[in-house]
C-alpha positions in Angstrom: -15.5 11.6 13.6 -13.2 11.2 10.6 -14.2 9.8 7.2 -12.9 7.1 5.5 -10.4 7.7 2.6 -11.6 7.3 -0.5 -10.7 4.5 -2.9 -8.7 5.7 -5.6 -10.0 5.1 -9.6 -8.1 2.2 -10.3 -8.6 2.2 -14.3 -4.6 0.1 -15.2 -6.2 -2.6 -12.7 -9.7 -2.5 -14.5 -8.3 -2.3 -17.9 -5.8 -5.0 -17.3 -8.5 -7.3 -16.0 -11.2 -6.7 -18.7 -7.7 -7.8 -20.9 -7.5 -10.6 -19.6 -11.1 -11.7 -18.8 -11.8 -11.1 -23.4 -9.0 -13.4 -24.1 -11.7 -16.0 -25.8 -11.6 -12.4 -28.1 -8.4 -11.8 -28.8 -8.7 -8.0 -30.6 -10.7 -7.2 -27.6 -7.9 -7.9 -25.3 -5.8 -6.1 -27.1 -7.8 -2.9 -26.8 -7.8 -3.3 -23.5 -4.4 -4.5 -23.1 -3.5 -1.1 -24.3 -5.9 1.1 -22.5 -4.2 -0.7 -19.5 -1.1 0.2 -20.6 -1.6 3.8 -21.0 -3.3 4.4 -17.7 -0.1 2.7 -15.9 1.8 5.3 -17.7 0.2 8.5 -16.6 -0.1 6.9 -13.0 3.0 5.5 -13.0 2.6 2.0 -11.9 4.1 -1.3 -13.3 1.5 -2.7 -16.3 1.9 -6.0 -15.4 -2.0 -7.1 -16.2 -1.5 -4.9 -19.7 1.4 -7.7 -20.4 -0.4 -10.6 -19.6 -3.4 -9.4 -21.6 -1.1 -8.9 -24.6 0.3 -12.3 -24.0 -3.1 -13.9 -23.7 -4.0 -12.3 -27.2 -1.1 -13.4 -29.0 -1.4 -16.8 -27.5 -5.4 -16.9 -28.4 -4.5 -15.7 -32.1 -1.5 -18.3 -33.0 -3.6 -21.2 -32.0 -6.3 -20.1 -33.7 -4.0 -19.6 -36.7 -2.6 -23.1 -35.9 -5.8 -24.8 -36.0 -6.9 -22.8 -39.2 -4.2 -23.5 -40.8 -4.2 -27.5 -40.3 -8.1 -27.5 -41.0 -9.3 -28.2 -37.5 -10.0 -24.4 -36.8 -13.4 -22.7 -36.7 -13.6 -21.9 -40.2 -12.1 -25.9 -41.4 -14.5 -28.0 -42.9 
C-alpha cells in the first residue's frame, strides 16, 4: 500500500490570501502583500495574489484619503 503525497507548505498562496482578506486594513495587507511576495521568490512562482494585495491597499488608502480629505472620511466631522 502506498501513501499519499504530501501537500506541499503553500505560504505565497496563504500570504497572498491573508493580503487580500485585511484589505478593510490596508498596512496589514501590505505586510502581507510582501511576505507573499518573498515566499514566491524563494519558491519561484508567479506573486500574482502579492499584486493584488498591494493593489487592494493602495486602492483602500486613496479613498480613505479621498474621503478625509473632502470631510466625509472617518476622522470628518
Amino acid at each position: 500500500m502506498t501513501q499519499p503525497a504530501a501537500v506541499p507548505n503553500d505560504k505565497t498562496t496563504l500570504w497572498g490570501v491573508l493580503g487580500i482578506v485585511f484589505f478593510c486594513c490596508p498596512l496589514l495587507g501590505i505586510v502581507f502583500g510582501v511576505l507573499s511576495m518573498m515566499e514566491a521568490k524563494k519558491s519561484g512562482k508567479q506573486p500574482t495574489l502579492a499584486y493584488v494585495a498591494f493593489a487592494l491597499a493602495g486602492l483602500v488608502i486613496v479613498v480613505n484619503l479621498i474621503l478625509t480629505v473632502t470631510g466625509n472620511g472617518y476622522f470628518g466631522s
